[in-house]
C-alpha positions in Angstrom: 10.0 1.3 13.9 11.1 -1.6 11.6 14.4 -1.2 10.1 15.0 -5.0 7.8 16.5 -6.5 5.5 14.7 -9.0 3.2 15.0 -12.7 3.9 16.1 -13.1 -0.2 19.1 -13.8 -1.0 21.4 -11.2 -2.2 21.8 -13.1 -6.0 18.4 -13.5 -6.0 17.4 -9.5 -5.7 20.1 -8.7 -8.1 18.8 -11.4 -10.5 15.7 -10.2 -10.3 16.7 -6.6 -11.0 19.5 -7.5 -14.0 16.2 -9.2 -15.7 13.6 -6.4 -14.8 16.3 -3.6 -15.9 15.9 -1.9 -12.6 18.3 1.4 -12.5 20.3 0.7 -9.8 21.8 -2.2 -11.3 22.9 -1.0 -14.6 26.5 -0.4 -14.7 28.4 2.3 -13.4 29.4 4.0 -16.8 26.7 7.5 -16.4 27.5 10.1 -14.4 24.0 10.1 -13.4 21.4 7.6 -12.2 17.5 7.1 -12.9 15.3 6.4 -10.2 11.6 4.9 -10.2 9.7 6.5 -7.7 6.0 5.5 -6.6 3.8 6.8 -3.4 0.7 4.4 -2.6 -1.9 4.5 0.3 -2.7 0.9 0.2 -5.5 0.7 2.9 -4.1 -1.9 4.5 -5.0 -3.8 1.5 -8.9 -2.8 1.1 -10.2 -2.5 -2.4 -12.7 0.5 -2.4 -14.2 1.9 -6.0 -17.9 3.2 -4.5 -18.5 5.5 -1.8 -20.8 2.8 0.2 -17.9 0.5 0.6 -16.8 2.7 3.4 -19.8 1.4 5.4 -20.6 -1.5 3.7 -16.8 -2.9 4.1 -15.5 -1.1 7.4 -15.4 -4.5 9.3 -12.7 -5.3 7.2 -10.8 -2.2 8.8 -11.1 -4.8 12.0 -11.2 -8.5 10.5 -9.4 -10.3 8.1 -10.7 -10.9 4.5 -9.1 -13.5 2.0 -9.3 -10.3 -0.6 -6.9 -8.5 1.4 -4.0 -11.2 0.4 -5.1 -10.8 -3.5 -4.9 -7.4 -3.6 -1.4 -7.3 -1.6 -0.4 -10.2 -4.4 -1.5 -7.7 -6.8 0.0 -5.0 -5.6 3.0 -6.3 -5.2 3.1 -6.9 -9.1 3.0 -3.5 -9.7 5.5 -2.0 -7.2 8.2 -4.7 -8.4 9.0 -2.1 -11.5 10.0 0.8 -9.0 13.1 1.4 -7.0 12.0 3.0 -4.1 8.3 3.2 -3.4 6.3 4.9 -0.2 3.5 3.2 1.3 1.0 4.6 3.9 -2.0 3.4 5.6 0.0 -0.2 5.9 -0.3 -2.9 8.8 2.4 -3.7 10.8 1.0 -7.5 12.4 -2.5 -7.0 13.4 -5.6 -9.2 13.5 -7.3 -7.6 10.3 -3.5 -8.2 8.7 -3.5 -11.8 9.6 -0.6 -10.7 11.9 1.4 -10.0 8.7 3.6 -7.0 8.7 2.8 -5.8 5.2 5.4 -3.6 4.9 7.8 -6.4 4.7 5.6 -9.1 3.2 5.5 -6.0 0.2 9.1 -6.3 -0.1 9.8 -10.0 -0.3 7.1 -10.3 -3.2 8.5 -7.6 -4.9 12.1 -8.4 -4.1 13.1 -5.6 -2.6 16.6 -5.9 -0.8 16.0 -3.1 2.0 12.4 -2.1 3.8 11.8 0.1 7.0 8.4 0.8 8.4 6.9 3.0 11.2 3.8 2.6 13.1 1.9 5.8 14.0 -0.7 4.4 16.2 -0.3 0.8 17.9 -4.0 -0.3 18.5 -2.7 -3.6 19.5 -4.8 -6.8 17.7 -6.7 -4.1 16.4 -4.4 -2.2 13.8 -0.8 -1.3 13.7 -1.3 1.7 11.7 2.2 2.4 9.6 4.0 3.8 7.1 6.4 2.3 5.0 9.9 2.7 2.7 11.1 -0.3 0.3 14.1 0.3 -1.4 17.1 -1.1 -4.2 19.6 0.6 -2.7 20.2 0.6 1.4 19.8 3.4 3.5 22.8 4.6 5.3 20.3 6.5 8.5 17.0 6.1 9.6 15.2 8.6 11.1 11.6 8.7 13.2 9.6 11.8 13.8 6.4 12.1 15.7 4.8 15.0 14.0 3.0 17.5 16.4 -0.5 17.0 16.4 -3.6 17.9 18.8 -4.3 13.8 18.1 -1.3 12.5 18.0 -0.9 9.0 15.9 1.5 10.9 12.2 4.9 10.2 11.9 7.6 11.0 9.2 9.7 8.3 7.8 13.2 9.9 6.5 16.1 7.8 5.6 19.4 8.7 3.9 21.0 7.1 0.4 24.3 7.9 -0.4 27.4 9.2 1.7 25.9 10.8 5.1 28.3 14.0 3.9 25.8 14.9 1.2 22.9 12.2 1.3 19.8 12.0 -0.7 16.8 12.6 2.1 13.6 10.4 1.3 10.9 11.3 3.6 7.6 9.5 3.7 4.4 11.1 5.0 0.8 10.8 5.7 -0.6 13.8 7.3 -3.3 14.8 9.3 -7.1 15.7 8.5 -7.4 18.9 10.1 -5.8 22.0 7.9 -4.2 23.5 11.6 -2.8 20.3 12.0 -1.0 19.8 8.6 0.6 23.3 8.7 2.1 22.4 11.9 3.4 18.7 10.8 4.3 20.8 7.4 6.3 23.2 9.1 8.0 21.0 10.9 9.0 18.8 8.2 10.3 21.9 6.2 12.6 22.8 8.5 14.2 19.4 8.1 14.2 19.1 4.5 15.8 22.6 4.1 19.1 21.4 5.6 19.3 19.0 2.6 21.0 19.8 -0.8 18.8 16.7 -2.1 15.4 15.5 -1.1 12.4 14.1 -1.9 9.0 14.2 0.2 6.3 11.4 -0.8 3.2 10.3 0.5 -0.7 11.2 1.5 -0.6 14.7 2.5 -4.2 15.0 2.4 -4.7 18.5 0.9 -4.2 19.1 -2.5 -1.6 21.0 -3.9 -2.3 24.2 -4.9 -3.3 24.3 -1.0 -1.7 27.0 1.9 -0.5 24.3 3.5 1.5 22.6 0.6 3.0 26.1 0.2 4.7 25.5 3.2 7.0 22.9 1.7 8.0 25.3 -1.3 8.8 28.4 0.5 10.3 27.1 3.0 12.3 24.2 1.8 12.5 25.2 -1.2 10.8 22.0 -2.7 8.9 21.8 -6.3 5.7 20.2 -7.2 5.2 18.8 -10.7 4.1 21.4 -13.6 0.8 19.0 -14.3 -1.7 20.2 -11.2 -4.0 17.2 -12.8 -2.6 14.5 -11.2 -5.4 13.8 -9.4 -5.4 10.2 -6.8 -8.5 10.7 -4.6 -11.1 8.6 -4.6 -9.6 6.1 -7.0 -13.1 5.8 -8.4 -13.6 8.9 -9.5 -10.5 10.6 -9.1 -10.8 14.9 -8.9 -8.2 15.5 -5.7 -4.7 15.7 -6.2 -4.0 14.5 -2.3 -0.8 12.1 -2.7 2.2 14.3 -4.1 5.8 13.9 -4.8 8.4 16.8 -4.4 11.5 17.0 -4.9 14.6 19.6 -4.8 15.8 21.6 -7.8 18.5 20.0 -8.7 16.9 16.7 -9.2 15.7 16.6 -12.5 11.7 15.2 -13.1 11.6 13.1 -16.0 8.1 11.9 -16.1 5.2 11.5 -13.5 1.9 10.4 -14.0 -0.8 8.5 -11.8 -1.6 5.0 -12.6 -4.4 3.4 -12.9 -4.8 0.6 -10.8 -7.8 1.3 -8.6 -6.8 -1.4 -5.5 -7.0 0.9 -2.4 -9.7 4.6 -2.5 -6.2 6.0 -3.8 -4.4 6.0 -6.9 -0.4 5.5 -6.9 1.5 8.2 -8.1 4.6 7.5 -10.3 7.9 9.4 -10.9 11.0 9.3 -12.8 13.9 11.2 -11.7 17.4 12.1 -12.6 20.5 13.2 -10.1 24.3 12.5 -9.7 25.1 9.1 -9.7 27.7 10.3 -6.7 25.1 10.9 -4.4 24.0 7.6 -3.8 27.3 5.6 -4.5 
């Protein structure tokens, strides 16, 4: 696991946010705070919009491609209007990542201050297969968890904002496959989160929502999905499954979510704008 810093400067991040009106920077008048939140599988920076690009395009799962650095350029552009985004399915330093740990390469275009990253499964030159946090605001814990698994290889990224009294809990996922598997990883997660006044859960749970398994995360943690069930991310072609999911806790307040459409990975990000107690992450 990757806990960073950027390599910018600190005037140069707050610049950067002053001008882009990012949230966090805006002074410290309201007694509550907006926050930008965005959850993207980027496959490791493969474009995909037909079904025969999985075959046609799996060496680049292996080898690097000069397309992969445009679309990271690319998506870079997009995540710079966010304050704390989730990534999955990122490269840690591998051959097919030109030995580029994307994770943070994401954060310096994008100037984010603060990044941490997990690898799930360290395939060597191959693939360092990871997950990913970037965020305006620095985390005051971070936390690893192997999720249980019959393969194992899925981890849980959770990291505090805020005082470590009553902290905000981010936790960034991508599941398993298998339907046995997720309930287990579920299950475990949810008995984490329900210790938490606040949290938010992001990332690829790959099952959609209405599913047994996301259940999990609303009995027992107590967690809420969006009202719209349409928010569909998968395939970013032809989008009908709503697989990448954001929930949060009741008393943080959903002002808008929506999925975007900027088909650079086989998933659509997914967008949302919240509002809680500014004291929580002073």
């Amino acid at each position: 696991m990757h806990t960073a810093e950027s390599l910018l400067s600190v005037d140069k991040v707050e610049d950067y946010a002053v001008t882009h009106g990012h949230s966090l920077y805006s002074p410290l008048l309201e007694e509550t705070i907006n926050l930008k939140l965005l959850s993207y599988n980027i496959q490791s920076g493969i474009e995909t919009y037909k079904y025969r690009h999985y075959l046609t395009r799996s060496w680049r799962h292996v080898f690097p491609n000069a397309e992969r650095q445009q679309n990271l350029q690319q998506i870079s552009e997009l995540i710079n209007e966010y304050d704390i985004v989730a990534l999955q399915e990122v490269d840690a330093g591998s051959l097919r990542s030109r030995f580029v740990n994307q994770t943070e390469y994401l954060a310096e275009q994008a100037y984010f201050p603060h990044w941490y990253d997990l690898t799930n499964r360290n395939l060597g030159m191959l693939a360092q297969q990871s997950i990913g946090l970037l965020s305006r605001v620095k985390c005051s814990q971070v936390m690893e968890h192997k999720l249980p698994g019959f393969i194992p290889g899925r981890g849980a990224l959770m990291v505090h904002l805020g005082n470590d009294s009553n902290p905000l809990l981010l936790v960034t996922l991508h599941l398993a496959l298998g339907r046995r598997a997720r309930r287990r990883q579920l299950q475990y997660v949810a008995d984490i989160v329900k210790e938490y006044q606040y949290a938010i859960v992001m990332g690829d749970m790959n099952c959609v929502a209405d599913s047994h398994e996301m259940a999990i995360l609303e009995d027992r943690a107590g967690l809420q999905q969006p009202d719209d069930s349409n928010l569909y991310t998968f395939p970013s072609w032809r989008p009908f499954r709503n697989i990448d999911q954001i929930l949060v806790t009741p008393n943080i307040s959903v002002r808008d979510v929506s999925v975007l459409n900027y088909p650079l990975s086989d998933h659509l990000p997914l967008s949302m704008d919240i509002e809680l107690p500014r004291s929580i992450i002073q």
